[in-house]
N, C-alpha and C positions, 0 to 999 in steps of 0.2 A: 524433203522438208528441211526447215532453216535447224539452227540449232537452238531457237527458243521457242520452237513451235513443234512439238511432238506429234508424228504423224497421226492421222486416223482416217477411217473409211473405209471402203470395202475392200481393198486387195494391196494399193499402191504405197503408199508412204504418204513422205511431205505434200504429197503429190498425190500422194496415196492414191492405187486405182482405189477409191474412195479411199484418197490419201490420206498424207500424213498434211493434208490439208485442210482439211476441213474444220472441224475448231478440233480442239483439245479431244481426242478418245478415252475414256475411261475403260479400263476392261475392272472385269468381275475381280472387287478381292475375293483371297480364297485362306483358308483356313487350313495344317495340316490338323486331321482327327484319328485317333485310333480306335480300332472297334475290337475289344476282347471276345474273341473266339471262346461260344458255349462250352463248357463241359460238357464231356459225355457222364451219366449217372458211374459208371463203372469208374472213371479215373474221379471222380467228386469220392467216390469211398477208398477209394486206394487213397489218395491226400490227406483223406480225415486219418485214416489209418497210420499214415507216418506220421502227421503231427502228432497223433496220442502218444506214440512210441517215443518219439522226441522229449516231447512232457515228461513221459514216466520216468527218462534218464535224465534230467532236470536242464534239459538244453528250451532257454529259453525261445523261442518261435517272435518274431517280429514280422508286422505286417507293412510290406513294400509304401512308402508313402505315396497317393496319387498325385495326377500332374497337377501342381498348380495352376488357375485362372488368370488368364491374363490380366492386367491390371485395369478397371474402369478408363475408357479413352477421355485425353482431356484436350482442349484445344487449342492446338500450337503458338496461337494466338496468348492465351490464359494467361494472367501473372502467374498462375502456378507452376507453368513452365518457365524454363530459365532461357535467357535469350540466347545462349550457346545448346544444342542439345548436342553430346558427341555420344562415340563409344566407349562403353561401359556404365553407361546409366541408365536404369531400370525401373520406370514410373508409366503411369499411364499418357504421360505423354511420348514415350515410344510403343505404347500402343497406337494411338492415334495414329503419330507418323508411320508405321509401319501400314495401316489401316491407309492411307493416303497413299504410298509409293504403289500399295497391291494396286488399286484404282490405276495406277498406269504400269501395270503389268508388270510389278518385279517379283510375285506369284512368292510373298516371305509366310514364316509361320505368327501367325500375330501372339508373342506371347509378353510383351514388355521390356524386353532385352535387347540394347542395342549392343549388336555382336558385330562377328565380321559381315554375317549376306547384311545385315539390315547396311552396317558400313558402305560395302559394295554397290548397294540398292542406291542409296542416297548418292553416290559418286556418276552413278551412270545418270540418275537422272540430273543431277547438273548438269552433267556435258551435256545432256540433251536440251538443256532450256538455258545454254550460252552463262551458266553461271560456275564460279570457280568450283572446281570437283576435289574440295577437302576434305570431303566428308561430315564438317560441322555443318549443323541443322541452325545456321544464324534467318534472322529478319528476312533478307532476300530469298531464300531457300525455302522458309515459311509460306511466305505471299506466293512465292510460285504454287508450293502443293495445295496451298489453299484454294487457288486458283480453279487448277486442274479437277480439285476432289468434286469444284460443286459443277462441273460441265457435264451433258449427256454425252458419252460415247460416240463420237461419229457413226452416224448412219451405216447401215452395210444392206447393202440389196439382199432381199429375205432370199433367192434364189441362186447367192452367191456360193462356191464352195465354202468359205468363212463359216458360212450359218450350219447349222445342224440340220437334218433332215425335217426332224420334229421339234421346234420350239416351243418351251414348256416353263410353267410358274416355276422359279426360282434363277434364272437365266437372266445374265447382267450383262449384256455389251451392246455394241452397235447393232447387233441384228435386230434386238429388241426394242432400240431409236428408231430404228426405220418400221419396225410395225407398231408402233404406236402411232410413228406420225402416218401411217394411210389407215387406222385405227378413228384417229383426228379427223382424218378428212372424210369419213363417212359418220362423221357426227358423235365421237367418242367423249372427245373434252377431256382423256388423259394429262397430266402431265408429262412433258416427254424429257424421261429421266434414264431410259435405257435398263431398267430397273422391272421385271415381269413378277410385279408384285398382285395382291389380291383386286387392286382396282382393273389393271390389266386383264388379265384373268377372268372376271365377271365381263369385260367389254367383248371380250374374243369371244364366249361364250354365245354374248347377247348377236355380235356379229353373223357368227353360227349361225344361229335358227335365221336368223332374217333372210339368211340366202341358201335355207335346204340343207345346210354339212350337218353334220355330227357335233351338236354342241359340249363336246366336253374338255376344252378350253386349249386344247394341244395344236398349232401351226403346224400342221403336218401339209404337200404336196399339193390336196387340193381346196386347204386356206391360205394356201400362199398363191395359188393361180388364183384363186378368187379378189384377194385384196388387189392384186397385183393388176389383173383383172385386164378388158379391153375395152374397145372404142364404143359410146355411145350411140345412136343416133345423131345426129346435126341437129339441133332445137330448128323447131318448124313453131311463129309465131302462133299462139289459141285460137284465135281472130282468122286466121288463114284458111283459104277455099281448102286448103292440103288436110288440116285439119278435122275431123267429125263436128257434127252439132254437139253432141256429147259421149267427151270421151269416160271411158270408164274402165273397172278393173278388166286385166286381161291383155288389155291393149299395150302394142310394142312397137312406140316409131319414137320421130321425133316431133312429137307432138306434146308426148311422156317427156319427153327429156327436160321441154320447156317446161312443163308443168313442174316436174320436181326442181328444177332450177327456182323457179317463182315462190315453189314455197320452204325451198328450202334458205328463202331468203328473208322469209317471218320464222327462221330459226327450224324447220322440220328436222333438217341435217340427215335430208334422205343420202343416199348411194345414188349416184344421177349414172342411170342404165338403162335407160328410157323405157323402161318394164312396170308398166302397171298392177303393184302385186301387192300383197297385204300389208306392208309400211307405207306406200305411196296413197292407198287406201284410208289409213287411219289418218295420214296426216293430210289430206282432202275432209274427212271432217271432223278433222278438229281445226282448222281454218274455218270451212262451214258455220261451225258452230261459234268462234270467238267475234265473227264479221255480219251475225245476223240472219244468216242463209241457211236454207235447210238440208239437214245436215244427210244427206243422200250417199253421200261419197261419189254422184256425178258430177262429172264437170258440164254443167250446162254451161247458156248463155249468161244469166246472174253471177253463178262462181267465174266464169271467164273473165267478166267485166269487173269485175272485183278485182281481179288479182292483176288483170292491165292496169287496172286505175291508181293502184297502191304502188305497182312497180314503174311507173311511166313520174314517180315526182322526183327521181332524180333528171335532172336537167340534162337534155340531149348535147352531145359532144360537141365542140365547135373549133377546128382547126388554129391552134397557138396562132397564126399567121395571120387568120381573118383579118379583115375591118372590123368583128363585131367583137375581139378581144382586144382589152387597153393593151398600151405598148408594154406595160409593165403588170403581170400580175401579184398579188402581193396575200399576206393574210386577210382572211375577213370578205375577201371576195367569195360567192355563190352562182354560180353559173355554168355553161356548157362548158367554156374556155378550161375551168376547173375540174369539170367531167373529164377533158379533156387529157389536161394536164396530169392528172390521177393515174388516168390509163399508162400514158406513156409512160411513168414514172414504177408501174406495176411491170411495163416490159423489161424496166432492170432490177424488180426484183424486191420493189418496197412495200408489195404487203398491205396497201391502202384499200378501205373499204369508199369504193368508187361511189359518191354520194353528193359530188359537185360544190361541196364546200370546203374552202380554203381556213383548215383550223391547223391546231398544233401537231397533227400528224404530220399532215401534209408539209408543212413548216421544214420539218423537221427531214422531211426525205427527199426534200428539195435542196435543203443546207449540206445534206451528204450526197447527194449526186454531182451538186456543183465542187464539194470538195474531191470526189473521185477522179471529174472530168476537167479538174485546170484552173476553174471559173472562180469568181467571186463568191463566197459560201455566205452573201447577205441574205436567204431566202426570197428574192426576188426574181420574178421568172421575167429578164428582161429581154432582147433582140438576142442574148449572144445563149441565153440558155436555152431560149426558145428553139434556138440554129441545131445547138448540141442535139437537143430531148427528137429535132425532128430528122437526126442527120445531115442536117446542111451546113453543121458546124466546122469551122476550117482552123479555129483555135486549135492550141495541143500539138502533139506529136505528128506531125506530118507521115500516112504512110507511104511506102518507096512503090510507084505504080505495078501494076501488074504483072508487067512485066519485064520490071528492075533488076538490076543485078544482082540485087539481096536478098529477094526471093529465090532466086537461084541458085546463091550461095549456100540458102539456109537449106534448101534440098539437099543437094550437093555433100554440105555437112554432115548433115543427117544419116545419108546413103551410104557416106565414107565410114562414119561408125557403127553405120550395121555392116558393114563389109571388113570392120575388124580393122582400120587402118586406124595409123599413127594420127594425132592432133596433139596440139597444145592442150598439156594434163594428161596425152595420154599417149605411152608407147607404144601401143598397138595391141591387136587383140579384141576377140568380142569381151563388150560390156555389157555385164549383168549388171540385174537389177537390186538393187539393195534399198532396201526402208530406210529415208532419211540420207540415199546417197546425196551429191552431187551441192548438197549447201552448206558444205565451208565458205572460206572467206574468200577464194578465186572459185568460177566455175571449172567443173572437173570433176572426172569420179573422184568419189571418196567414201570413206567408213560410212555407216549409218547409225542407225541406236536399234535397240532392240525393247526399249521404252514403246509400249502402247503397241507391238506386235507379236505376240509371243513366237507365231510364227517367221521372223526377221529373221533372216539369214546372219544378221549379227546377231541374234540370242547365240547360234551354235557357233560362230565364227569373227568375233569382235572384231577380226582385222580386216576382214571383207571389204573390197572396193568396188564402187559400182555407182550408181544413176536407179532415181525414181523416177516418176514420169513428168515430174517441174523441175526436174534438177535437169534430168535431161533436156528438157526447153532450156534452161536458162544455158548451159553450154554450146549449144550447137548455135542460139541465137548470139550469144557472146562472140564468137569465131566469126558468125556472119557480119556482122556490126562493127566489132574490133572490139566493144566494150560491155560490161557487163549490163545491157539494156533492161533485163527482166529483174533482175537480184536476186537475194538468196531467200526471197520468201517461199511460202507454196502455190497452189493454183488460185487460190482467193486473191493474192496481192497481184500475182502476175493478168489475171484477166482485167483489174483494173488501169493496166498498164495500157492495157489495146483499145481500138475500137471495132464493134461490132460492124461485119461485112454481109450485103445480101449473096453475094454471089463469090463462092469463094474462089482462088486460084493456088496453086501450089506453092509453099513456102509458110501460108497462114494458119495459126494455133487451131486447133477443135479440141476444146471445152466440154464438159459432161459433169452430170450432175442433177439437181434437183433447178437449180437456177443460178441464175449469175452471181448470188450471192450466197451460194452453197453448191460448189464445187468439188468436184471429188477424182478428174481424171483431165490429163493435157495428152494431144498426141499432135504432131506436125503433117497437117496435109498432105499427102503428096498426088492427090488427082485419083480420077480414077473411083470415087468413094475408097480409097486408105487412105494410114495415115502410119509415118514411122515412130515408134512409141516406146520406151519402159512400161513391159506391163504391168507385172506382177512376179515377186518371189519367185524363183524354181527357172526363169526365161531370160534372157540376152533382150536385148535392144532389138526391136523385129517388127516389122510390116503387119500390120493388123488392118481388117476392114474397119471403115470408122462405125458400123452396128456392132462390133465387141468392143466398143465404150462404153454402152451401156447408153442413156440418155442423153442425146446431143443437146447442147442450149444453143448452139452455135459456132459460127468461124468469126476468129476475129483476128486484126493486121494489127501492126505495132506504127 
């Protein structure tokens, strides 16, 4: 990860195997607490017993004062805080801050006192986010923690070592991003704050029963295969000879699948498992019932036709290229072409509810792809974005063909330093991996932070040198190139660099992740299904298959 972008993710860094890429990670603040060990009745009378004796000889007895309360947190922001915070100042707004630094993992005691760790806290997260590391708490130091405090946690695959066995209410990091948001996708409506609070909590529950577990609200083994879950059926259109006359509870094809698709698009927010079971049930009639139709919970011929008729008005897709789209699509257009355009626009990542009208979303994710890809960011989709959206775009970075010298190179590089050889930045030797290696200001191993991974190898060893998994991209492609072609961003900046390839060859990036626009892992091709990578903490630079990435989005050339 760069130095203003502190790692987060499942395992990696900047790069984070669910890096230090992904956005800002927040981990759990933490609090230290003391718990006074009960008395035994025996030693409660032996104490009373000395204190009286003490009394009687007129030694007065004082009772230990308790810890004071930290100070009410105040917001770094606030006139009440002063626009320098340093140390030695003791107010609620070094609670706050102190409250802010935990969130990216400097694990202090929040009690109002800026001392030496709160000092040390605030120096290290500077140098993590490219700002001077004096220690004072000025304006810029501010807006960065502010920043940071209000992000969820990058995500962490609930099955990752990172996570706990059992995830449970009170539990603040990325494992609890990542079950919220597949929480979200079976119809939760969380906010996703990383945050396993009481609304969390009642969802997992509700999750629970829906599918048979133990609802008593703990992410244990088999609610995390559940969420995590497997392959539906293929949707088999209603209408289809494949399909029954009427389908109904019990039934398990993809016949179900289409069905909960259909109504999970009047908002049901089934679990699409193509399982006809008592949610898919209920929300068959209560459709029935809002549309007129009686309320059976079969799907006949009437609910079929229904639910074709309501789902067929958005406008069938019509190829950017046709003759029956203008040369220039624009806002305020309604049609295939926009169906169209929608979709494609969704295969990088933009989140669009596919509905053939050209509004201010659409606008809007049009104006950032064209900024991604080179283009003119007027939100008009005209011959040259059209080229790009369909890959026949020849604008941008020209990739070096298949079988170039630079793909060879970038092997070659690759191989060299997992075989422990000398390069430029490095005299030789295997390189580990280190959280936030490799993105100073040249590519090359280097230190990392220990911001946002408690487990970093720089929490125990600050001088640590070493490569995450985009930092190691960016050097070996650096060497290959002659120049720093990727930078010193994480996997989010660097995959905007490329273009996606159908068919990969070795030399080219593989990406991982949720999607192109949430990133969490880079590894270099090298054929073969591997790929040579920084994994993770504790390993060297080493050959992995590309299924220990975790989720492929793709391969893509520079």
């Amino acid at each position: 990860m760069d130095a203003d972008s502190p790692p987060v993710g499942r395992r990696r860094g900047p790069s984070a195997r669910r890096n230090a890429d992904r956005s800002t990670r927040r981990l759990r603040a933490t609090t230290t607490t003391t718990t006074r060990p009960r008395r035994s009745p025996l030693r409660a009378w032996a104490s009373l017993a000395v204190t009286v004796a003490l009394l009687g000889a007129g030694v007065v007895v004082t009772a230990s004062p308790a810890m004071a309360a930290a100070p009410t947190p105040i917001a770094l922001t606030s006139s009440a805080c002063p626009t320098n915070i340093a140390e030695g100042e003791s107010d609620g707004c070094v609670t706050e801050l102190q409250d802010l630094l935990n969130r990216n993992g400097a694990g202090l005691t929040v009690d109002g006192d800026f001392g030496a760790g709160t000092l040390a806290a605030v120096k290290t997260f500077q140098s993590g986010h490219s700002l001077s590391a004096d220690g004072v708490v000025g304006p810029l130091t501010k807006a960065a923690l502010d920043n940071t405090g209000t992000s969820a946690p990058g995500p962490i695959a609930l099955d990752s070592s990172r996570c706990p066995t059992d995830i449970a209410e009170g539990e603040d990091d990325g494992c609890v991003t990542e079950l919220q948001q597949l929480l979200n996708d079976n119809g939760a409506k969380l906010t996703v704050d990383g945050d396993f609070g009481a609304g969390t909590l009642a969802a997992v529950k509700s999750y629970q029963s829906a599918h048979g577990l133990s609802a008593d609200g703990v992410v244990g083994p088999d609610t995390k295969a559940a969420l995590v879950g497997g392959t539906a059926p293929a949707p088999i259109a209603l209408t289809s000879a494949q399909c029954p006359a009427d389908i109904s509870e019990g039934e398990i094809d993809g016949c179900v699948t289409k069905l909960q698709q259909l109504l999970n698009s009047h908002g049901a927010k089934l679990t699409v498992d193509g399982d006809f079971g008592a949610g898919t049930l209920a929300a068959v009639k209560s459709y029935q019932s809002a549309h007129g139709l009686s309320a059976d919970g079969i799907v006949g011929p009437n609910t079929k036709a229904s639910l074709d008729s309501v789902s067929s008005t958005v406008p069938a897709p019509i190829p950017l290229t046709s003759a029956q789209c203008p040369a220039d699509i624009s806002e305020g257009e309604i049609d295939g072409c926009v169906t169209e355009l929608q979709e494609l626009l969704n295969s990088h990542g933009a989140g669009l509810s596919v509905d053939g009208d050209f509004g201010a979303g659409t606008l809007a994710a049009v104006k950032s792809y064209q900024s991604a890809h080179g283009l003119s960011a007027d939100g008009i989709v005209g011959p040259d974005t059209k080229a790009s959206l369909d890959g026949t775009s020849t604008t941008g970075p020209t990739p070096p063909p298949p079988t170039g010298s630079t793909l060879s190179k970038i092997v070659s590089y690759a191989q060299a330093i997992e075989n422990g050889s000398a390069e430029t930045g490095w005299g030789g030797g295997y390189v580990q991996y280190v959280w936030g290696g490799g993105h100073r200001g040249t590519p090359g191993p280097s230190t990392g932070t220990c911001v946002g991974d408690p487990q970093s190898l720089s929490c125990t060893n600050p001088a640590a040198v070493g490569v995450d998994c985009s930092g190691f991209a960016r050097w070996v492609y650096s060497l290959a190139y002659g120049s720093d072609v990727l930078g010193a961003g994480p996997t989010g900046q660097q995959i905007n660099e490329m273009s996606r390839v159908s068919s990969p060859v070795p030399g080219d990036l593989a990406f991982f992740g949720s999607s192109a626009s949430d990133t969490d892992h880079v590894g270099i091709y090298i054929g073969n299904g591997k790929m040579i990578n920084a994994y993770e903490t504790g390993t060297n630079v080493q050959t992995n298959t590309i299924a220990a990435g975790g989720n492929l989005i793709g391969y893509y050339q520079y």
